[in-house]
C-alpha angles and dihedrals in degrees: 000000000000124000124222117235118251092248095057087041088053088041097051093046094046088056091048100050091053089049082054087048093044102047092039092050091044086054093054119099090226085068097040081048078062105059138070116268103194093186093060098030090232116152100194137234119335109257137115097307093047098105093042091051081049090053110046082046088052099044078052103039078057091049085052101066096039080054090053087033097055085049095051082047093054101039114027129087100197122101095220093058095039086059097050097046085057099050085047100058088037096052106031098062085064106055092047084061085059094054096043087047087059089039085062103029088055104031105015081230103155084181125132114237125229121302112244123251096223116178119240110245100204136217126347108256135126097297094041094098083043087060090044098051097046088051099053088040081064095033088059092040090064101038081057089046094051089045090055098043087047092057092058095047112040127064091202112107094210086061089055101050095047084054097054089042101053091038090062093045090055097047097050084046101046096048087047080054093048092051085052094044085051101039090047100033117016086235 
């Protein structure tokens, strides 16, 4: 039987005892109170990540609604969804660009962020503006929920200001949704 040399024994336990730390530290809640949770909007704890976490859920939070508004295109007969689905695919993309643009600027991350989990809609049909309109109605109420989480958690002011300014965007939005909701549907 052959012996291994000490440096290949040391080496091998050194490499075993990171794996151990690694997988340890990435079972701990501190680290999953790190990381994006798409499903719950949380952002985690503030710390130096904070921004980039804000900005891979926003860039999907973006790729969200193209994904709902390419389904309305494609599936409403109404004008005024039809409108908005078009304003959507067209500004969206854009302001993704931005997002990716500070990703890179502040942590010189080219990565893509997360792909969105969009419903599927259905048919169209009588109830499919309804859908719509009850899914963008969410949509926004998370995206509100992840602007005002950001603004107590960041110290750049970027950050902030895309906050504000996406959070105002949603809200105006989101009451516009509801009258139709109402009007339509007397939801």
């Amino acid at each position: 039987m052959q012996k291994i040399s000490l440096y290949l024994a040391l080496s091998l336990a050194v490499i075993g005892v990171m794996i151990g730390i690694v997988i340890g530290y990435s079972q701990t809640s501190d680290y999953k109170a790190q990381m994006y949770d798409k499903d719950g909007m949380d952002l985690g704890k503030a710390d130096y990540f904070i921004d980039r976490r804000y900005l891979d859920a926003m860039i999907t939070h973006h790729q969200s609604a193209i994904k709902l508004a390419e389904q309305a295109a494609a599936e409403s007969n109404r004008q005024e969804i039809k409108d908005l689905a078009e304003m959507i695919k067209e500004s969206e993309p854009k302001l993704i660009a931005e997002l990716y643009e500070f990703k890179h600027e502040w942590y010189r991350d080219r990565r893509q962020a997360p792909a969105p989990t969009v419903p599927n809609l259905g048919e169209a049909g009588d109830t499919f503006d309804l859908r719509f309109l009850n899914a963008l109605i969410a949509h926004h109420e998370e995206g509100i929920e992840m602007v005002a989480e950001i603004k107590t958690k960041t110290s750049r002011a970027a950050v902030i200001d895309n906050a504000d300014a996406v959070g105002a965007f949603l809200s105006a939005s989101k009451e516009t949704l509801s009258e139709w909701r109402e009007e339509w549907y007397n939801l």
